[in-house]
C-alpha positions in Angstrom: 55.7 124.5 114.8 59.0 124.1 112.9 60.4 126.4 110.3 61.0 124.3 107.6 65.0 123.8 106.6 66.6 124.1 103.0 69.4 121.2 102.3 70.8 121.5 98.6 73.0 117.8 97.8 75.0 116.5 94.8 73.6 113.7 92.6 75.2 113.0 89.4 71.3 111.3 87.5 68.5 113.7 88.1 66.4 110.9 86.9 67.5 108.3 89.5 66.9 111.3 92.5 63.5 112.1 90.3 62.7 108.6 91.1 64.0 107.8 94.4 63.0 110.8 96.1 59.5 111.4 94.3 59.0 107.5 93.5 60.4 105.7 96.1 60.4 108.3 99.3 57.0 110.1 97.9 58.2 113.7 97.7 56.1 115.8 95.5 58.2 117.1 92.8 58.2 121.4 93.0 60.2 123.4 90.5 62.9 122.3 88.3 65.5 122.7 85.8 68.1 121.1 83.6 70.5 121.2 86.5 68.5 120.6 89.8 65.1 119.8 91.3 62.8 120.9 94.0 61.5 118.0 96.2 59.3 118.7 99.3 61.1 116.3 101.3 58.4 115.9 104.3 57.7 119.6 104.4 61.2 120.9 103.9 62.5 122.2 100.8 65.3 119.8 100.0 67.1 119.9 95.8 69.1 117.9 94.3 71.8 119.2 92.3 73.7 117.9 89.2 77.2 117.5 89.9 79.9 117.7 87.2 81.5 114.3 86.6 84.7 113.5 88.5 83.0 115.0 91.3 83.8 113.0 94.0 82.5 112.7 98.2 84.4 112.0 100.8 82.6 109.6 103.6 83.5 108.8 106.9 81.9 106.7 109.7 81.5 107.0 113.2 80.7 104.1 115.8 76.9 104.7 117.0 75.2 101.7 119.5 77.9 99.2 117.5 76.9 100.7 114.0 79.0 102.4 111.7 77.0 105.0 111.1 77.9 107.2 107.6 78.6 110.8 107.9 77.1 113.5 106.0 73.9 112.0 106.1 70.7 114.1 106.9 66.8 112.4 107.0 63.8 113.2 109.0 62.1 112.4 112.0 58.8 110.8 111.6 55.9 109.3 113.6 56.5 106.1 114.9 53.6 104.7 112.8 54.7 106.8 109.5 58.4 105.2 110.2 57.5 101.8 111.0 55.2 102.0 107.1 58.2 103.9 105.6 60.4 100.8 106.8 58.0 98.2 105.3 57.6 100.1 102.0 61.6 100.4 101.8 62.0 96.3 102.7 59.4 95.4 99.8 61.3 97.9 97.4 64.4 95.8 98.1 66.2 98.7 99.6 69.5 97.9 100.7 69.7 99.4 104.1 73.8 100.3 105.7 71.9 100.2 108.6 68.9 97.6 108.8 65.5 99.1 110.7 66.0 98.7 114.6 65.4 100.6 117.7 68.4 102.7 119.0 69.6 103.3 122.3 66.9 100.7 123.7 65.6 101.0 126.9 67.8 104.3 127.4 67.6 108.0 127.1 66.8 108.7 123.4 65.4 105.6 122.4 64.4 105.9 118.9 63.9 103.8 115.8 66.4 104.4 113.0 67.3 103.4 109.3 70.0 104.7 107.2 70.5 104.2 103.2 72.0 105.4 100.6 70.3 107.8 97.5 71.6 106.7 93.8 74.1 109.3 94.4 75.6 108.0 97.3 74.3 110.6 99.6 73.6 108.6 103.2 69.9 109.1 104.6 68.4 108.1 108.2 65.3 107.8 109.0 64.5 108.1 112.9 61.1 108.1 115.2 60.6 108.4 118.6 57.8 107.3 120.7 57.6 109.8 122.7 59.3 113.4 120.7 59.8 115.0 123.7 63.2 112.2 123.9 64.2 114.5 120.4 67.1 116.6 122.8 66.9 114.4 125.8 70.4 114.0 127.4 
């Protein structure tokens, strides 16, 4: 079993995080404040954070399997069956997807089903699954 993690990121509307992470993603909603909120965000303790305006982030991207893949970004691995509904639900919402639902590294070591999108912040989110988990390291 895993531990779960603790990731803390800048938004600058709680309301728009209150919605896309608790609405839209389906993280129950834990403590909060003025300043920040508690999501469980699939088990880990993930908060958003208000950030003084002006505030700005700085966002590179790196070539992945000919995608342009944003960095930071941070997301979860699902089961392929959770991803593949999380997917659909996100294409009905009209999410606008950097990098459309596929499957990565086809065929190859790692093969794995990915998404990435952005929060109301700006703060880049993939999604991945695997098939089989035990490809999660796999070289």
């Amino acid at each position: 079993m895993l531990t779960p993690f603790h990731l803390a990121v800048p938004v600058d509307d709680l309301e728009k995080a209150r919605l896309f992470y608790g609405g839209l993603l389906g993280c129950p909603e834990g403590r909060r404040s003025d300043h920040w909120i508690d999501f469980d965000f699939f088990g880990h303790q993930f908060v958003v954070h208000l950030k003084s305006s002006g505030e700005g982030s700085i966002v590179i991207h790196n070539p992945v399997d000919g995608h342009d893949v944003p960095v930071p970004h941070f997301g979860v691995v699902l089961e392929w069956q959770a991803w593949q509904d999380l997917a659909d639900r996100l294409r009905k919402k009209g999410v606008q997807f950097v990098i459309e639902p596929y499957i990565r590294f086809e065929g190859q070591v790692g093969e794995q089903a990915t998404m990435f999108f952005y929060d109301p912040a700006g703060n880049a989110l993939e999604f991945k699954a695997f098939k089989d988990m035990g490809q999660l390291f796999a070289k």
